[in-house]
C-alpha positions as CSV (number, residue, x, y, z in Angstrom):
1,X,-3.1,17.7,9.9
2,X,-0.1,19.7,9.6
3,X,1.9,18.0,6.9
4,X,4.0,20.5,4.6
5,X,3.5,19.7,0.6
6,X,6.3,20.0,-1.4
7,X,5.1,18.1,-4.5
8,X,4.4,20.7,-7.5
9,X,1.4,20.1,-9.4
10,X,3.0,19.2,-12.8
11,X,5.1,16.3,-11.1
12,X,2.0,15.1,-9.7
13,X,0.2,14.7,-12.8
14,X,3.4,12.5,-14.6
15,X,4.0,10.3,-11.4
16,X,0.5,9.4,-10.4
17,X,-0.8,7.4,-13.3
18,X,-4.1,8.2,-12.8
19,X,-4.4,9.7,-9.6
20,X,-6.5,13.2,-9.3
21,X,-4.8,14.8,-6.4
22,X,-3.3,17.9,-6.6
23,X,-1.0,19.9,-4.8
24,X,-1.6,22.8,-1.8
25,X,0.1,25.6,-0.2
26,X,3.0,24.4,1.9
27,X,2.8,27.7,3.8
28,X,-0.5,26.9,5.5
29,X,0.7,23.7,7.1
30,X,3.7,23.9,8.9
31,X,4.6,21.6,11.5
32,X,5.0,22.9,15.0
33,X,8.4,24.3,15.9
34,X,11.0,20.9,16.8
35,X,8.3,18.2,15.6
36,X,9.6,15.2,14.8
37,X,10.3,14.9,11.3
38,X,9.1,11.8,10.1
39,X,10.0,10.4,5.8
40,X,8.4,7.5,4.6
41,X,8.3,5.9,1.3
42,X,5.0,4.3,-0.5
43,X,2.0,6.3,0.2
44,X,0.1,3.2,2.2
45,X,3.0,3.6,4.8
46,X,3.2,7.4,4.6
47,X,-0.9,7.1,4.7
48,X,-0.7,4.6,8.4
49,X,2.2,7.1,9.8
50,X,0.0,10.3,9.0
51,X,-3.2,8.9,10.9
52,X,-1.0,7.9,13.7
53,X,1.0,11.0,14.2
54,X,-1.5,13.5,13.6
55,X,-0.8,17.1,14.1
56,X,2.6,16.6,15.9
57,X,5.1,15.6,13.4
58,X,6.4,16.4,9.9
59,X,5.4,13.9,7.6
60,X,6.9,13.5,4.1
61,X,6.7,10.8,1.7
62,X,9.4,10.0,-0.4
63,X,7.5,7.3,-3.3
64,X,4.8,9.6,-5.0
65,X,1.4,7.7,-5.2
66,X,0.8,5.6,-8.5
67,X,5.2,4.8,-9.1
68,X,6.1,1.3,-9.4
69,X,7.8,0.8,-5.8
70,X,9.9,-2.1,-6.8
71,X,11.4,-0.3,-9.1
72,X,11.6,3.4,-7.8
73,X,15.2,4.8,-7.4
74,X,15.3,8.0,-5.4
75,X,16.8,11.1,-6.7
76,X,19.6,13.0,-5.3
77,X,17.7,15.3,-3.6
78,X,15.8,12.9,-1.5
79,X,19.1,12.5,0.2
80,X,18.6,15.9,1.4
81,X,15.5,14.9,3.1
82,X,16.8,11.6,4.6
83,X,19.8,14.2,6.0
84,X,16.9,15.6,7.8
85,X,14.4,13.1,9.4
86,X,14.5,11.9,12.9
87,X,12.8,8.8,11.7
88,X,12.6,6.7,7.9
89,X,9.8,4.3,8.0
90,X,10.2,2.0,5.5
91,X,8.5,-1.1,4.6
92,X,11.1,-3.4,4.1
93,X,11.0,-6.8,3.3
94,X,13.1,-5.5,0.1
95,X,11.1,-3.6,-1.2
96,X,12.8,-0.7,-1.2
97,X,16.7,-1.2,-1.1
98,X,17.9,1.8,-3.1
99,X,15.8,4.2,-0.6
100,X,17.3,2.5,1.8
101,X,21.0,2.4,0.8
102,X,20.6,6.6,-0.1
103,X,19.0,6.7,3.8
104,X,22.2,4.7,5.2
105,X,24.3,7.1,3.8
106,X,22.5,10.1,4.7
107,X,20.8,10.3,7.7
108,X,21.9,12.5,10.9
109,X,23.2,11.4,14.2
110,X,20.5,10.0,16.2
111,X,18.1,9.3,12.9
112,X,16.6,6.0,12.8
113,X,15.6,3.7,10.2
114,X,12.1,1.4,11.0
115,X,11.1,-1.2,8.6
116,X,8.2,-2.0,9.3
117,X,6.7,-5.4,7.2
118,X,10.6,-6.8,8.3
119,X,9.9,-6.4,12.3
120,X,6.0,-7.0,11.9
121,X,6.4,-10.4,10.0
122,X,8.7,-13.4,11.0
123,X,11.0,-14.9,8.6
124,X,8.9,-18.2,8.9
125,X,5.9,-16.5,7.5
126,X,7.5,-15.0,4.7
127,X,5.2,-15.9,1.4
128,X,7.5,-16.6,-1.7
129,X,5.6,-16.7,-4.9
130,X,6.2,-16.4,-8.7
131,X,6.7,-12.2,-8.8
132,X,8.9,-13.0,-6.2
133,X,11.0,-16.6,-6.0
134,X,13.2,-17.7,-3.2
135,X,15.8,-17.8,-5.2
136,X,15.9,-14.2,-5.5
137,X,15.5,-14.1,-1.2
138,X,12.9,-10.9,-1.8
139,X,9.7,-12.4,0.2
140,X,6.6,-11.0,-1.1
141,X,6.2,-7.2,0.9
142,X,2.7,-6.5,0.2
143,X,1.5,-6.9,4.2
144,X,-0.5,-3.4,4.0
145,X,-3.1,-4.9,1.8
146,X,-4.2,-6.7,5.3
147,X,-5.6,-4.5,7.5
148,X,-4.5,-6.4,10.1
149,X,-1.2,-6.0,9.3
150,X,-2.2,-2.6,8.8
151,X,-2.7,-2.6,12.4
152,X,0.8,-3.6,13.2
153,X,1.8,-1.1,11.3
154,X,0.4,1.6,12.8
155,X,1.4,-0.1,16.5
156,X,5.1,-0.2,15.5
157,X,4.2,3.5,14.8
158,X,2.8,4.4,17.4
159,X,5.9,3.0,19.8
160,X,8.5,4.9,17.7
161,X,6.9,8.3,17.9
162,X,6.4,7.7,21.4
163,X,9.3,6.6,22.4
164,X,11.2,9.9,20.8
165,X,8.1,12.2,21.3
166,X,6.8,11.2,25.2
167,X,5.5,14.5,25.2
168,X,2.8,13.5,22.7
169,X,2.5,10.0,23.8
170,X,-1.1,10.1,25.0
171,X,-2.3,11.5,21.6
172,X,-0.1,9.0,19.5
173,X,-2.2,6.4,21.6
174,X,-5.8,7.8,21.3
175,X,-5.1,7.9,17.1
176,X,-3.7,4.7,17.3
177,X,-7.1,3.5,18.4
178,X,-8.8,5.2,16.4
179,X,-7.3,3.3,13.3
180,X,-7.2,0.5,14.7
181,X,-10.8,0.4,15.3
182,X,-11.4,1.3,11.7
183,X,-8.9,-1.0,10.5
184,X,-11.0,-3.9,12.7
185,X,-14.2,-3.0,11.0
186,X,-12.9,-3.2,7.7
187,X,-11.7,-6.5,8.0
188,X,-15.0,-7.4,10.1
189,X,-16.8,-6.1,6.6
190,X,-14.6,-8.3,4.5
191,X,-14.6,-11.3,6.3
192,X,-19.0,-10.6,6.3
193,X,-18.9,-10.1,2.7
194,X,-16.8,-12.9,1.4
195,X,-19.1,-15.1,2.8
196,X,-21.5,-14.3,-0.4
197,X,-19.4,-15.3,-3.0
198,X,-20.4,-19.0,-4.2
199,X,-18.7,-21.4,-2.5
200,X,-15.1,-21.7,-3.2
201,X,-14.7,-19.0,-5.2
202,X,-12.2,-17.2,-3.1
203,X,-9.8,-17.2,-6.2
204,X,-7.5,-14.2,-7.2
205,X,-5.6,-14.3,-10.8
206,X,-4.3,-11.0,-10.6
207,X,-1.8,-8.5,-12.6
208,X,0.4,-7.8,-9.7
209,X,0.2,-10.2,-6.8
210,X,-0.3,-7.9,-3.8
211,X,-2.8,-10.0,-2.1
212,X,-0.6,-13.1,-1.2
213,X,-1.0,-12.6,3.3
214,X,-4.2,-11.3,2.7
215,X,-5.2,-14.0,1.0
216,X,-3.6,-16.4,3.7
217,X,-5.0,-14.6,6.5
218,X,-8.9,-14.3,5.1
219,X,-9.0,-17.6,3.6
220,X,-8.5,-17.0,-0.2
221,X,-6.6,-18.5,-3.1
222,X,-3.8,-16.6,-5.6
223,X,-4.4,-18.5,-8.1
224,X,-1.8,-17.0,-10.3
225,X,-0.3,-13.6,-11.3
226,X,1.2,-12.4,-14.7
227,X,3.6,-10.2,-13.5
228,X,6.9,-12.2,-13.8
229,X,9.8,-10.9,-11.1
230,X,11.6,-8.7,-13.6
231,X,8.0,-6.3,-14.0
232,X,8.6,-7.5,-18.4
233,X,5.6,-9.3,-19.7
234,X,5.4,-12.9,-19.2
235,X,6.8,-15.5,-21.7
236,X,4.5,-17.7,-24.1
237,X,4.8,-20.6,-21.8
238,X,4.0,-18.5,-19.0
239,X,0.8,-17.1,-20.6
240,X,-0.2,-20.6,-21.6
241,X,0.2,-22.1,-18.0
242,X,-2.1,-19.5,-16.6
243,X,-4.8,-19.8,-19.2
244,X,-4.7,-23.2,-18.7
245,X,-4.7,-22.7,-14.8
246,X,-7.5,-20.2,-15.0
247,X,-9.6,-23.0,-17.2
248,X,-9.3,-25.6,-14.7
249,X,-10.2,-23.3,-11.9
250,X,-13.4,-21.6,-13.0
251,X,-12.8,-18.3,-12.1
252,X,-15.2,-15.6,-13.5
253,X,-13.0,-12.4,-13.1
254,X,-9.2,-11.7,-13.7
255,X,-8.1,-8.3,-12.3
256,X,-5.7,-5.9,-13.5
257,X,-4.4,-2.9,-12.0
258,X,-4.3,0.9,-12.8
259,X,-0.7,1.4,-12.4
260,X,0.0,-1.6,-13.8
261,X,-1.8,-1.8,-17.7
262,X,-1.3,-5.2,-19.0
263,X,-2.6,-6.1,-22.6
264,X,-1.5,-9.6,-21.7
265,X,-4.4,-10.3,-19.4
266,X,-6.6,-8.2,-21.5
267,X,-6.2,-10.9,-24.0
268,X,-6.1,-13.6,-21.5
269,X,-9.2,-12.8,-20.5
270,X,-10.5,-13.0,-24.1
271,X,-8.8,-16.3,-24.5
272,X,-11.0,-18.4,-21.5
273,X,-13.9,-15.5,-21.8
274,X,-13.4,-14.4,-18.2
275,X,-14.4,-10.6,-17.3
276,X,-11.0,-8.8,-17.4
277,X,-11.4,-6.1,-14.3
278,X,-8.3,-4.0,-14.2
279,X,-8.8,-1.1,-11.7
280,X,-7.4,-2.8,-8.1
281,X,-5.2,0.4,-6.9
282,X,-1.8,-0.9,-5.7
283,X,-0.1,2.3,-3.9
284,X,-2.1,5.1,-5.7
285,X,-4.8,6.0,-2.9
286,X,-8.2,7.1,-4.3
287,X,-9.4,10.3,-4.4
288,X,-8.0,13.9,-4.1
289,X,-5.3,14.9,-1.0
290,X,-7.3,16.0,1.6
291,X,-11.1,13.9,0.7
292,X,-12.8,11.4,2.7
293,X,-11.4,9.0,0.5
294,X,-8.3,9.6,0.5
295,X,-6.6,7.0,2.9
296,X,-5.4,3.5,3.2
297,X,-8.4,2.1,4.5
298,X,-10.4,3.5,1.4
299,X,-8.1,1.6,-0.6
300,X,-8.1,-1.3,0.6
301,X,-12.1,-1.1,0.7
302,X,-12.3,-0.2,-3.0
303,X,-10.2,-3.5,-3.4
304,X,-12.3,-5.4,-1.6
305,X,-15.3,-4.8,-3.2
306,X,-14.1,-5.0,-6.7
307,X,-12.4,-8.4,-6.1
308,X,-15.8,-9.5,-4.3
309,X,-18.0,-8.1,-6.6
310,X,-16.1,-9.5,-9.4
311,X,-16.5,-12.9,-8.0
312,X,-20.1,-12.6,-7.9
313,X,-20.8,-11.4,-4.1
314,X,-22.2,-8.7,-2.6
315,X,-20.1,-6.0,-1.0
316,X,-23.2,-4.6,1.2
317,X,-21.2,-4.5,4.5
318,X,-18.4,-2.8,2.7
319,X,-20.8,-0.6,0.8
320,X,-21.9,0.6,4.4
321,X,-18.7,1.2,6.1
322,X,-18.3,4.2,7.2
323,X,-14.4,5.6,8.3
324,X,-14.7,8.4,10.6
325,X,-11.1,9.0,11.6
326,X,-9.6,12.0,10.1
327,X,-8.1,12.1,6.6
328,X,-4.3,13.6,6.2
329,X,-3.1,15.7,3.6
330,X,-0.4,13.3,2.0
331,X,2.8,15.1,1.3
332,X,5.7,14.1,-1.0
333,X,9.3,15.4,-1.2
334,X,10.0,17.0,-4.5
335,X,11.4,14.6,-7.0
């Protein structure tokens, strides 16, 4: 995978809240001469793009893994990158507006701009929810943490490098494949292993509500989540509705996240005597650059099986999943 890392290893260590990757030698991965060069912004994305485009482009990601990406504001000298690329994936769907106002005013003649969750999803089958109202016209963006939106994804991908890179074409379609058939088995593994939890227990209360299409999609229920639209803690009244919602629902795990710490479900949890789980991983992928594990589809997996386990099934078919598609590097513009 020849993806050139800029990120220096003290920058990694503040921006990735927990993550343990660390940096490499930009001068043993340089793209070929004239590949495309490709930015993206939250690691998921710049994780789909990477397993899509293989050797052939320039990949570099713009959001480091474990930042908050509804609230990230890129620096100046991203807009030196953004100058450069032939192609910005972005997510869209609002997530990431300032990125994408600095790109606007940036990017070179014939650059393009994709946003991916806004062309993948319809306007009808946007999910508004209470991290992110109507009112505020922001639909919820989280369509990654479905691998078969995942899938779209990495088709809408596939299309735009081919499209500017026919050269390559054939290749962009084999690893296309490839992740998609990965992607498939994942949700095949999922859809297996939900079916252990007792019977309707499919409930998520959750710290950050990244779940909302997968939930729609697989058949489970958001129950609530804490995290208010502003990303503050959530009011007295707030608290109470959930602990009372939580009561009256019977669920036996609440789950936090790692980039997300909240001593408010901590203590929710103490309050209805629920097992507080808070390690879901929102955009920090596991693992180091470069391991097995270091992917997408790893993430979501580890998701999966904690939010199953959690609700008292047995992961075993996620457990046994085995990815055999190659794992990229992940490289981040310096911030």
């Amino acid at each position: 995978m020849n993806l050139r890392l800029f990120l220096p290893v003290a920058l990694l260590a503040l921006t990735a809240c927990g993550s343990s990757g660390t940096a490499t030698d930009s001068s043993s991965a340089a793209a070929p001469e004239g590949a495309l060069v490709v930015a993206t912004t939250v690691s998921p994305l710049t994780s789909i793009v990477a397993a899509v485009g293989g050797d052939n482009v320039d990949i570099q990601g713009i959001v480091p893994e474990g930042v908050n990406s509804h609230t990230f504001e890129p620096a100046p000298q991203d807009a030196e990158l953004l100058s450069k690329a032939d192609i910005i994936f972005v997510n869209g769907l609002k997530l990431e507006d300032p990125t994408l106002a600095l790109a606007e005013a940036n990017m070179k003649d014939g650059a393009e701009i994709v946003e991916l969750g806004t062309i993948a999803l319809p306007e009808a089958d946007y999910i508004y929810d209470f991290s992110f109202p109507e009112d505020e016209g922001k639909p919820n963006p989280h369509l990654w943490t479905d691998p078969t939106y995942a899938i779209q994804y990495a088709d809408l991908v596939r299309q735009k490098l081919s499209e500017r890179d026919p050269a390559n074409a054939a290749e962009y379609q084999a690893n296309y494949d490839a992740f998609k058939a990965e992607a498939e088995k994942l949700a095949e593994a999922v859809s297996t292993d939900q079916q252990t939890v007792p019977a309707g227990g499919l409930k998520l209360v959750t710290y950050h509500d990244a779940y909302a299409y997968f939930a729609r999609n697989f058949g489970w229920s958001v129950v609530g989540a804490i995290q208010p639209k502003t990303f503050d803690e959530p009011t007295p009244t707030e608290i109470a509705g959930l602990i009372e919602q939580i009561r009256t629902e019977g669920v036996p795990t609440i789950f936090g996240s790692e980039v997300f710490p909240s001593t408010v479900l901590e203590a929710i949890a103490a309050e209805t005597g629920v097992r507080y789980e808070d390690s879901l991983r929102d955009d920090d992928l596991p693992g180091e650059p470069g391991s097995p594990e270091h992917s997408l589809l790893e993430l979501l997996r580890y998701n999966y099986r904690t939010m199953i386990s959690g609700l008292g099934g047995d992961p075993a078919a996620l457990d046994a999943l085995v990815f055999t598609i190659a794992v990229p590097d992940m490289a981040y513009y310096p911030q």
